[in-house]
ChimeraX commands (.cxc) that place a marker at each C-alpha (Angstrom):
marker #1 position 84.22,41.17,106.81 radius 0.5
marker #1 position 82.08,43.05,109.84 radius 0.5
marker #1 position 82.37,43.53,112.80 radius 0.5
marker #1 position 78.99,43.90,114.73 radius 0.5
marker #1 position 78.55,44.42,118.60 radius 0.5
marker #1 position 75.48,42.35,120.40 radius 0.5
marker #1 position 73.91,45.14,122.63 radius 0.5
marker #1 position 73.41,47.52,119.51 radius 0.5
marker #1 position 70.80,50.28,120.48 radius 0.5
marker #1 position 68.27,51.38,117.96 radius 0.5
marker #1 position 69.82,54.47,115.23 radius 0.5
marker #1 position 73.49,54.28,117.64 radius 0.5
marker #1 position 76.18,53.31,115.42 radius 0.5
marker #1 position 79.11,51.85,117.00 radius 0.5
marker #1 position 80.17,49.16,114.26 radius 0.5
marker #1 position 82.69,49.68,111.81 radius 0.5
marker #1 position 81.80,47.55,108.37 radius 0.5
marker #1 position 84.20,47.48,105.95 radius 0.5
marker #1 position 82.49,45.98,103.13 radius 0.5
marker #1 position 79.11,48.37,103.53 radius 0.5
marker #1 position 79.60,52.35,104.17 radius 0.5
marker #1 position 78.67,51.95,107.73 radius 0.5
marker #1 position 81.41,54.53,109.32 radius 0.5
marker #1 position 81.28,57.68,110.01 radius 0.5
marker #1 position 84.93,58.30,108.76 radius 0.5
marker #1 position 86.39,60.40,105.91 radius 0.5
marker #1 position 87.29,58.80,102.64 radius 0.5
marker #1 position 90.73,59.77,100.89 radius 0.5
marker #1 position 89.40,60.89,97.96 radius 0.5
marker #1 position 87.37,63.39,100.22 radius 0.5
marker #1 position 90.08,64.43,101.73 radius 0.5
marker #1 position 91.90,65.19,98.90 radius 0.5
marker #1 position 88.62,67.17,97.65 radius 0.5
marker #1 position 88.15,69.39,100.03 radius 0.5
marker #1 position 92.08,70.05,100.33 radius 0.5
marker #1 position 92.45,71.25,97.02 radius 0.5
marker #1 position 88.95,73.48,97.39 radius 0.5
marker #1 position 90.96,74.89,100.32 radius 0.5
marker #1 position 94.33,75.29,98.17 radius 0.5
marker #1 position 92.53,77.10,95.71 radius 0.5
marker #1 position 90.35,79.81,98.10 radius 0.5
marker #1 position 93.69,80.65,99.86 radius 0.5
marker #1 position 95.92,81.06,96.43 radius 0.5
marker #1 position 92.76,83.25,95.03 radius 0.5
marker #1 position 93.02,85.14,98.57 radius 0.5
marker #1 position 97.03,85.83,98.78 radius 0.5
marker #1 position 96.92,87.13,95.41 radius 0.5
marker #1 position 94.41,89.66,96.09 radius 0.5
marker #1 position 96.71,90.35,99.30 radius 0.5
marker #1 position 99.70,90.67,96.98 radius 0.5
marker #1 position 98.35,93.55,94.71 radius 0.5
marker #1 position 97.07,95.37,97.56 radius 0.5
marker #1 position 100.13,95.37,99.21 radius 0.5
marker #1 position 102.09,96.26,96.43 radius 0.5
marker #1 position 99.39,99.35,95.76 radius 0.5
marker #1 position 99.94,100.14,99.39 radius 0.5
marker #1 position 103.54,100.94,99.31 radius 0.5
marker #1 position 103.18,103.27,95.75 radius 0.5
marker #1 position 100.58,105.13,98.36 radius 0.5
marker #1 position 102.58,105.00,100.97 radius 0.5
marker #1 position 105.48,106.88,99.03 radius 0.5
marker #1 position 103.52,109.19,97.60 radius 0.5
marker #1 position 102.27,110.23,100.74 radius 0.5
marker #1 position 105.81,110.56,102.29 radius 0.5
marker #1 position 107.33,112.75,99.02 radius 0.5
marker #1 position 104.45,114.84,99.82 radius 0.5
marker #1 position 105.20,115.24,103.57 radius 0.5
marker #1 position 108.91,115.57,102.68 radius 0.5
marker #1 position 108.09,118.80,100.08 radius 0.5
marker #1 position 106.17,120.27,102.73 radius 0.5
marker #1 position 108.19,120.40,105.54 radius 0.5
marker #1 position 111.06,121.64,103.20 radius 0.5
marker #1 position 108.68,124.42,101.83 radius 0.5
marker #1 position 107.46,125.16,105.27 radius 0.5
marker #1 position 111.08,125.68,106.71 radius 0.5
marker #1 position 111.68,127.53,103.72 radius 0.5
marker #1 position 108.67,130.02,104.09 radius 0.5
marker #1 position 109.43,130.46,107.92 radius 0.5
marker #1 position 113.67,131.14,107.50 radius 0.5
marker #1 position 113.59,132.04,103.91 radius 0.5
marker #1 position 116.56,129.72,103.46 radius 0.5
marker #1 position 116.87,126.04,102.93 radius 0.5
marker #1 position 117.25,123.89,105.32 radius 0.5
marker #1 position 120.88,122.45,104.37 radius 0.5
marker #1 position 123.48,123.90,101.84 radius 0.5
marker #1 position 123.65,122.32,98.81 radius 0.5
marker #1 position 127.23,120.73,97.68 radius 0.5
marker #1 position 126.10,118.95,94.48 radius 0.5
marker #1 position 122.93,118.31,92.45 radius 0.5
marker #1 position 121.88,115.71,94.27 radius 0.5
marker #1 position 121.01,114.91,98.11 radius 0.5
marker #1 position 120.58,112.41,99.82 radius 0.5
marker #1 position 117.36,112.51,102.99 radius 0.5
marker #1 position 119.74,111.20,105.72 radius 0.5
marker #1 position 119.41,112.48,109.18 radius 0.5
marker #1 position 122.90,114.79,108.99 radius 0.5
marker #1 position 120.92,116.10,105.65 radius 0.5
marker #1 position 117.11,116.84,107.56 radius 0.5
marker #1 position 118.32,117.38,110.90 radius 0.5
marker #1 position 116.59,121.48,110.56 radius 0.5
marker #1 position 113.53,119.75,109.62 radius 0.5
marker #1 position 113.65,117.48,112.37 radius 0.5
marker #1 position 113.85,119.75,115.04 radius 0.5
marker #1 position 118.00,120.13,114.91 radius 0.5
marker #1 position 117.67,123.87,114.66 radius 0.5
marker #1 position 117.98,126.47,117.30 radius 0.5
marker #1 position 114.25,126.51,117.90 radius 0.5
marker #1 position 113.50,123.35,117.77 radius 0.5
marker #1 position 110.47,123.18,115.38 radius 0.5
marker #1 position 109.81,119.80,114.39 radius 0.5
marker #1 position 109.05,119.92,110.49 radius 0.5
marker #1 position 109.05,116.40,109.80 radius 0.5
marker #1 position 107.68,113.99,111.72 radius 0.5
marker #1 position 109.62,110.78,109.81 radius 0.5
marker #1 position 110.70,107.49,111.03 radius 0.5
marker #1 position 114.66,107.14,109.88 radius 0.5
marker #1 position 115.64,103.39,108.90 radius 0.5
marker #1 position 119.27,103.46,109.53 radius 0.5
marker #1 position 119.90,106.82,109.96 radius 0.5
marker #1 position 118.35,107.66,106.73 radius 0.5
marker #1 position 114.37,108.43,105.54 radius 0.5
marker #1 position 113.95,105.73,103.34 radius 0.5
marker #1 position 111.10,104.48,100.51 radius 0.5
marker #1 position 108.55,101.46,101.31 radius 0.5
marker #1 position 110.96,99.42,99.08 radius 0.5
marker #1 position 114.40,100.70,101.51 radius 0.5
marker #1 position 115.79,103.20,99.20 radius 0.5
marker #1 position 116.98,106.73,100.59 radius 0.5
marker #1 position 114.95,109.51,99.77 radius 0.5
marker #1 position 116.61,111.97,97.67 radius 0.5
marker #1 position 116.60,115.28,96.32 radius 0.5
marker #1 position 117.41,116.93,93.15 radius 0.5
marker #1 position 118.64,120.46,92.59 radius 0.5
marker #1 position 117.00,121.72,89.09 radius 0.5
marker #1 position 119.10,125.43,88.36 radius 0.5
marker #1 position 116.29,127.43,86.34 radius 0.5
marker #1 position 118.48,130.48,84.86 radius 0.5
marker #1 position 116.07,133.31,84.25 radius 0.5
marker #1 position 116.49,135.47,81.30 radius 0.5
marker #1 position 118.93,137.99,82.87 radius 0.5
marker #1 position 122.52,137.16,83.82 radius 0.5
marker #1 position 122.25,137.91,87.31 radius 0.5
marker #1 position 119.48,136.62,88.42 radius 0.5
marker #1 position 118.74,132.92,88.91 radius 0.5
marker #1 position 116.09,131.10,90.52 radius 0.5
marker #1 position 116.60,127.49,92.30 radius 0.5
marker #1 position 114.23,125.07,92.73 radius 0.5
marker #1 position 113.97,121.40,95.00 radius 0.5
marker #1 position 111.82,118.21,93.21 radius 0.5
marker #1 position 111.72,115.24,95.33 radius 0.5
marker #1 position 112.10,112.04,93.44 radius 0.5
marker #1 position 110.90,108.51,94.21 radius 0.5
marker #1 position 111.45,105.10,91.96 radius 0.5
marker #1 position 109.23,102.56,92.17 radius 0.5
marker #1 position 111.30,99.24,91.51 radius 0.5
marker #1 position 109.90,96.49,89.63 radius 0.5
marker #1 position 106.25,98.29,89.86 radius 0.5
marker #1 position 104.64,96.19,87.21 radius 0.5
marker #1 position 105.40,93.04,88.98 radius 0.5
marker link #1:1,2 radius 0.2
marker link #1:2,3 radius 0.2
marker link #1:3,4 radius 0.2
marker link #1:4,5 radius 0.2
marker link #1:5,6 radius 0.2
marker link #1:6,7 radius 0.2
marker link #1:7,8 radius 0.2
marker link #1:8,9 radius 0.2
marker link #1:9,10 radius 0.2
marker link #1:10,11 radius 0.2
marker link #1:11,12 radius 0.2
marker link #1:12,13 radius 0.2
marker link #1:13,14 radius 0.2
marker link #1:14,15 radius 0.2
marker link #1:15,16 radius 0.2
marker link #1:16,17 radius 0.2
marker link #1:17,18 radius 0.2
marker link #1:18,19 radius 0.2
marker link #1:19,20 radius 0.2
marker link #1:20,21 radius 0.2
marker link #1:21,22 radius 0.2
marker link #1:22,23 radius 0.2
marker link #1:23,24 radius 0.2
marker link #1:24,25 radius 0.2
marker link #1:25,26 radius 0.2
marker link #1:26,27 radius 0.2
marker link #1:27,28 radius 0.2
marker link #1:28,29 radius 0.2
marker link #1:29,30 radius 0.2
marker link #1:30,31 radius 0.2
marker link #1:31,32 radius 0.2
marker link #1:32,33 radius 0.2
marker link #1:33,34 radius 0.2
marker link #1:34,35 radius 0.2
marker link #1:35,36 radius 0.2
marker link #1:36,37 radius 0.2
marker link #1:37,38 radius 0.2
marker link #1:38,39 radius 0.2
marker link #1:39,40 radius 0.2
marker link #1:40,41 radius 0.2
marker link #1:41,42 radius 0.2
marker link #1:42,43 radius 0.2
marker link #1:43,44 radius 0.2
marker link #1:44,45 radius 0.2
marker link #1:45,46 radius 0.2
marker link #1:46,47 radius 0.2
marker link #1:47,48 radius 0.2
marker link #1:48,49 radius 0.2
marker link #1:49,50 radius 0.2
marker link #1:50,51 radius 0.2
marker link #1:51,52 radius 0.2
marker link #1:52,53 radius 0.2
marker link #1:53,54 radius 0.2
marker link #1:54,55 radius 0.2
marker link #1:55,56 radius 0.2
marker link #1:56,57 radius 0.2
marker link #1:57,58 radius 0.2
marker link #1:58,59 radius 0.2
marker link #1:59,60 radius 0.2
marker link #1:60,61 radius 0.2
marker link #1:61,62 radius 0.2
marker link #1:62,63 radius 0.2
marker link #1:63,64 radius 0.2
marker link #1:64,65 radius 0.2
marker link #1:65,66 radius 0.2
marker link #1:66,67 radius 0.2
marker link #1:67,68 radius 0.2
marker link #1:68,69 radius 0.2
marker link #1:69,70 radius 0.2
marker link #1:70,71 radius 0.2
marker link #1:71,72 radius 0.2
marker link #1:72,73 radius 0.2
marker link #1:73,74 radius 0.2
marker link #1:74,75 radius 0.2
marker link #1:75,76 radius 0.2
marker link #1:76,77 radius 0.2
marker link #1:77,78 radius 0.2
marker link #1:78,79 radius 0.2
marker link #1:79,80 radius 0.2
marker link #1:80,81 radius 0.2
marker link #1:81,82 radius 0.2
marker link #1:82,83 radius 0.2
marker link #1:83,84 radius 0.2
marker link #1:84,85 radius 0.2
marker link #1:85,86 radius 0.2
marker link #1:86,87 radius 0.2
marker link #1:87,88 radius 0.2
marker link #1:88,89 radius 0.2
marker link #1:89,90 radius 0.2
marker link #1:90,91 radius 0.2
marker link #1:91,92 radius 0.2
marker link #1:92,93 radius 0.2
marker link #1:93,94 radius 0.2
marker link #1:94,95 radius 0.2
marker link #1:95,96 radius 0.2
marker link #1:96,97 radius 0.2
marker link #1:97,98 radius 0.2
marker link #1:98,99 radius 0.2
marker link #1:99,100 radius 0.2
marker link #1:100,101 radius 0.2
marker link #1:101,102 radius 0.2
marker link #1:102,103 radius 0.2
marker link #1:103,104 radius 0.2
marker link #1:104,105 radius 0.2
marker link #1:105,106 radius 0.2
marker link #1:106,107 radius 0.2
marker link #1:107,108 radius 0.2
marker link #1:108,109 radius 0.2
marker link #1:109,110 radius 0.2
marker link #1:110,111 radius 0.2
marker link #1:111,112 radius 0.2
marker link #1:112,113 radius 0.2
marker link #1:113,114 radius 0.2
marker link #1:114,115 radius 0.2
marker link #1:115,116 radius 0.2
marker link #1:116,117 radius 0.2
marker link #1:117,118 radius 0.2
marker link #1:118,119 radius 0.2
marker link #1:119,120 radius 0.2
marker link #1:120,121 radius 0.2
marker link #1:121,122 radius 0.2
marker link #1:122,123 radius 0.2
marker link #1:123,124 radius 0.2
marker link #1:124,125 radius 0.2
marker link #1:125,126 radius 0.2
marker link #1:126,127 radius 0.2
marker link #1:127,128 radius 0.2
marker link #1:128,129 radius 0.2
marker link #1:129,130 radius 0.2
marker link #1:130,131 radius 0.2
marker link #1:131,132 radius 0.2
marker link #1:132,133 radius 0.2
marker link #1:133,134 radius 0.2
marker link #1:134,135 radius 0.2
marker link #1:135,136 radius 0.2
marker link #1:136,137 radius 0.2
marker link #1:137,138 radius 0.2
marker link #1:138,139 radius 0.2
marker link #1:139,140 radius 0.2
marker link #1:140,141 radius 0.2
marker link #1:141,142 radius 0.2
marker link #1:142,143 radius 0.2
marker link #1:143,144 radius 0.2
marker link #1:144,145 radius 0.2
marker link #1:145,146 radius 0.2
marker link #1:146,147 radius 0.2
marker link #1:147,148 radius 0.2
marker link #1:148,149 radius 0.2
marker link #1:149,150 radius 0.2
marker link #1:150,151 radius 0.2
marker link #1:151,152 radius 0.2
marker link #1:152,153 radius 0.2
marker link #1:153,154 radius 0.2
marker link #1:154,155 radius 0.2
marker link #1:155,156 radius 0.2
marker link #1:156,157 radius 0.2
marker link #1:157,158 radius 0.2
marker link #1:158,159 radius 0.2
view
């Protein structure tokens, strides 16, 4: 079955022929072809995406542990003190708790320079921050020395 117009022009085609390959359309299996070439360039893609995500976050926390112990060692080298009294072990990096390093004290020196999700400094992954108190006892009775380590958990890290 064709279809075929009188006034054809030379090299011009304007027919459709079903029988012949005479169009200048797509075939299904074509289609289908190049759609799964597609599918498998973007899964190859978003995986690569994935892990460098994931790698960013780990570097991202690092990098804001590392701010945090500074601008608690820097208060604590300029007022010989730390910035907030200690009622347990373990703190949590909320803005009541960094408010000195913030710029809450009297001279308003800005320690920290941290974005607070919900009133709190918080991980790539939403946790709090939070600090630990480690009591070193020296060898003499009356004479202890106290030290700060920041701690950060990487959930599900090998997914």
């Amino acid at each position: 079955m064709t279809r075929k117009t009188e006034n054809r022009k030379a090299g011009v085609r304007t027919g459709l022929t079903w029988g012949g390959r005479d169009s200048m359309a797509f075939t299904l299996i074509e289609m289908l072809v190049v759609l799964g070439m597609l599918g498998i360039l973007m899964a190859a893609a978003f995986t690569g995406i994935g892990q460098a995500r994931a790698r960013a976050r780990v570097t991202k926390a690092n990098a804001e542990v590392r701010e945090l112990m500074n601008a608690w060692l820097s208060y604590e080298a300029a007022y010989d003190d730390w910035p907030v009294q200690m009622t347990g072990d373990d703190l949590e990096a909320t803005k009541a708790n960094l408010s000195e390093l913030l710029g809450g004290s009297d001279d308003k020196v800005v320690y920290l320079h941290a974005q607070l999700s919900g009133d709190a400094f918080r991980d790539p992954w939403g946790t709090p921050y939070h600090f630990h108190l480690v009591d070193q006892s020296s060898g003499s009775a009356n004479q202890t020395r106290e030290s700060f380590g920041a701690s950060v958990t990487f959930p599900n890290r090998n997914r």
